[in-house]
C-alpha positions in Angstrom: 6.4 22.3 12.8 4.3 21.6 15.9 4.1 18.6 18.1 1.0 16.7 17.4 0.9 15.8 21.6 1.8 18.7 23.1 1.7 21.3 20.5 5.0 22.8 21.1 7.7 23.9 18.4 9.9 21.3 17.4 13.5 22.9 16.6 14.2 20.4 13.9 16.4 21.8 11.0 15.4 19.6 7.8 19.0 20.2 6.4 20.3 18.3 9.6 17.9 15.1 9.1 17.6 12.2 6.7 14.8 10.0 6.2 14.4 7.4 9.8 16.9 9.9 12.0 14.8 10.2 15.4 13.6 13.3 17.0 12.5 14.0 20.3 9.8 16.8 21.5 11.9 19.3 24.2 8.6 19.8 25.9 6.4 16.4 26.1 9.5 14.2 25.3 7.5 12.0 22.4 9.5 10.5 20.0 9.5 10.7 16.5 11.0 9.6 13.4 11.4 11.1 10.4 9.7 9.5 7.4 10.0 12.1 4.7 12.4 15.4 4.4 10.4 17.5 1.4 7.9 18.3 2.7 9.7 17.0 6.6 6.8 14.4 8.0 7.1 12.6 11.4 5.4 9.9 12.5 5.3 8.8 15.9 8.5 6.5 17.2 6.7 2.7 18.4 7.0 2.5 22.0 9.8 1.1 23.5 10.5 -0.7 26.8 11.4 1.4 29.7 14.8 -0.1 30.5 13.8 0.6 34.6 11.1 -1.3 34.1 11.7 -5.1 34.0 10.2 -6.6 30.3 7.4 -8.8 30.6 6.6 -11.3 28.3 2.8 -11.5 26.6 2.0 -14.6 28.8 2.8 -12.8 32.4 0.2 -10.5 33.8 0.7 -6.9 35.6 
C-alpha cells in the first residue's frame, strides 16, 4: 500500500494490525489509523496537538 501524501511504501503487515491500531508513514511521518483489515484501509489519524507547542484555546488568537 502507498501513502496517499507522499506516495511511499507503507511496511504494514495486515496480520500484525486490528481494526483502530495506528500506523505511521517512515517517509512523510503522517499518521494513520486503520479502519478495516480485509481489504486493509487507512484513513488519515485527526491532528493532534504538538506537545512543544503550548495549546490554545478557540477564543486566543495566534
Amino acid at each position: 500500500m502507498l501513502c496517499p501524501e507522499c506516495d511511499s511504501a507503507l511496511d504494514i503487515d495486515t496480520d500484525d494490525v486490528e481494526e483502530g491500531d495506528s500506523v505511521t508513514c517512515d517517509e512523510c511521518g503522517t499518521e494513520y489509523e486503520v479502519v478495516a483489515t480485509d481489504p486493509l484501509e487507512l484513513a488519515k489519524a485527526d491532528e493532534e496537538i504538538d506537545e512543544d507547542e503550548p495549546a490554545m484555546s478557540e477564543d486566543e488568537e495566534e
